[in-house]
N, C-alpha and C positions, 0 to 999 in steps of 0.2 A: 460491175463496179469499176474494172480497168477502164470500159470505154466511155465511161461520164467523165472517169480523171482525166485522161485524154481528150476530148471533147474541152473541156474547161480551161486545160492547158494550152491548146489552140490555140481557143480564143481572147486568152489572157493576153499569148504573144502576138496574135494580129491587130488587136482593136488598137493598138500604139500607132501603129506601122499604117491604119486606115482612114484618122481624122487627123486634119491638118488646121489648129486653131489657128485664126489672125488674133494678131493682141495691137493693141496701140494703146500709145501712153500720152497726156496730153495734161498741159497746163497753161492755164490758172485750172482748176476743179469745178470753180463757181467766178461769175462777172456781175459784179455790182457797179452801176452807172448812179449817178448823182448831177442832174442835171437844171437848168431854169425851162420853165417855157418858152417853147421855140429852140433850144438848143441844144446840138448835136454833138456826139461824142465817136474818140473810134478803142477799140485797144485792141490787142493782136492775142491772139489763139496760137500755142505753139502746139503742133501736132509732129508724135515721131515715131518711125515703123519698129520695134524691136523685134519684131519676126526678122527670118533668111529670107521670107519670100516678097516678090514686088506686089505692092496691092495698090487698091482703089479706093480712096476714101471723099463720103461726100458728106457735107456740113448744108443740118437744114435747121429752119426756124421752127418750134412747135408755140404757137399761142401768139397773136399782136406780132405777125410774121411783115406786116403793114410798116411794123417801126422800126427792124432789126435786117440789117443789108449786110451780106457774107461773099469776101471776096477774097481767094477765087473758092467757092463751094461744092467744085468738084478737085480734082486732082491723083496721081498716082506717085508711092515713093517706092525709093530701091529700099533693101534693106539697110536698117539705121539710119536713114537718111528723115532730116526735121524742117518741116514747113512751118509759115507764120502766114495763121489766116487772120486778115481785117474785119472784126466784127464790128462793125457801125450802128449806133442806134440813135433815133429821133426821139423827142421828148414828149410825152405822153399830155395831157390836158392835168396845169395845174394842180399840184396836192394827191397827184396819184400815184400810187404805187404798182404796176405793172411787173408780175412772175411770168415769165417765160420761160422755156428750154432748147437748147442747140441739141441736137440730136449728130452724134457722130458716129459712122459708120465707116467701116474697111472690112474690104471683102480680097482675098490674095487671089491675083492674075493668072491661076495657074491650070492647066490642062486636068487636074484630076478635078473632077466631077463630088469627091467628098470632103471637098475643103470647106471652112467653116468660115464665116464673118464673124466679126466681134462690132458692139456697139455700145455707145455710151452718150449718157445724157448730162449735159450742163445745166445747171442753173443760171439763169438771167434775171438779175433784178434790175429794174428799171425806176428810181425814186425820181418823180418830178417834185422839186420844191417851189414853194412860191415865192414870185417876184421879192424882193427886198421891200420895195414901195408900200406894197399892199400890207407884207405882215406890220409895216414899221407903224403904218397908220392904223390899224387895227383897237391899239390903247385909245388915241382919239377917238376915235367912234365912238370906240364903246362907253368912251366920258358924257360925249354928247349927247347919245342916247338915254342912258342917263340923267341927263339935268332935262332934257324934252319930257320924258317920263316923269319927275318933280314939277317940273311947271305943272306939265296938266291936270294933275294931281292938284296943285297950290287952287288951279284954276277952277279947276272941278270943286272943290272943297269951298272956297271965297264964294262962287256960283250960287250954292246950295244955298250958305248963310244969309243971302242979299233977298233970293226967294224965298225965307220964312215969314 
């Protein structure tokens, strides 16, 4: 019985002393874009190390990685020390909605072999809206279609009557 409490209390006191977690803290949380067709947008990524240790951290695209340009997407900070990454993005094909996610990771630079990465996933929302032009004209149409639909109808109907 002595030597399992012993045993336990070991390992109680090393497992601290053996993992060395990275943390990063990073805002906005989520990037919502709001854009026309054809047009580009950028906003900045604030990344900051609150570990002692110097790490590495790299910024990637997960989903529509085509639309979404990360600069710079690698990098390393000392402790405490906050970057601002550029994340740019192009406008998707009219009326779509495009989710994405930034995937960020840091891993600490450091010679023990049982150091830990930390990662974290952003949301990217991508709203392409349509042109002004198109929705304004929309009521139009749909009038004109409309009374196209009535005539053929008047016409169709008068047709019949002339043929009895």
């Amino acid at each position: 019985m002595k030597n399992a409490f012993k045993v336990v209390l070991l390992t109680c006191l090393l497992i601290p002393t053996l993992a060395f977690a990275a943390g990063i803290q990073v805002y906005p949380s989520r990037m919502d874009f709001e854009l026309k067709p054809g047009q580009q947008d950028a906003k900045f990524l604030t990344i900051s190390n609150p570990t002692s240790d110097i790490q590495l951290f790299e910024v990637r695209a997960e989903g529509f990685s085509q639309l979404i340009r990360i600069e710079p997407a690698s990098f390393t900070l000392e402790s405490g020390e906050k970057k601002n990454v550029q994340i740019s993005v192009k406008s998707p094909l009219s009326g779509q909605t495009i989710a994405a996610e930034l995937t960020l990771t840091g891993k600490p630079l450091t010679e023990n072999s049982l150091s830990i990465g930390a990662g974290v996933k952003i949301p990217v929302i991508i709203n392409s809206q349509e042109s002004e032009g198109v929705s304004k004209n929309k009521p139009a149409i749909l009038a004109l279609m409309i009374l196209v639909f009535i005539g053929l109808l008047y016409y169709s109907n008068k047709r019949d009557k002339l043929n009895k």
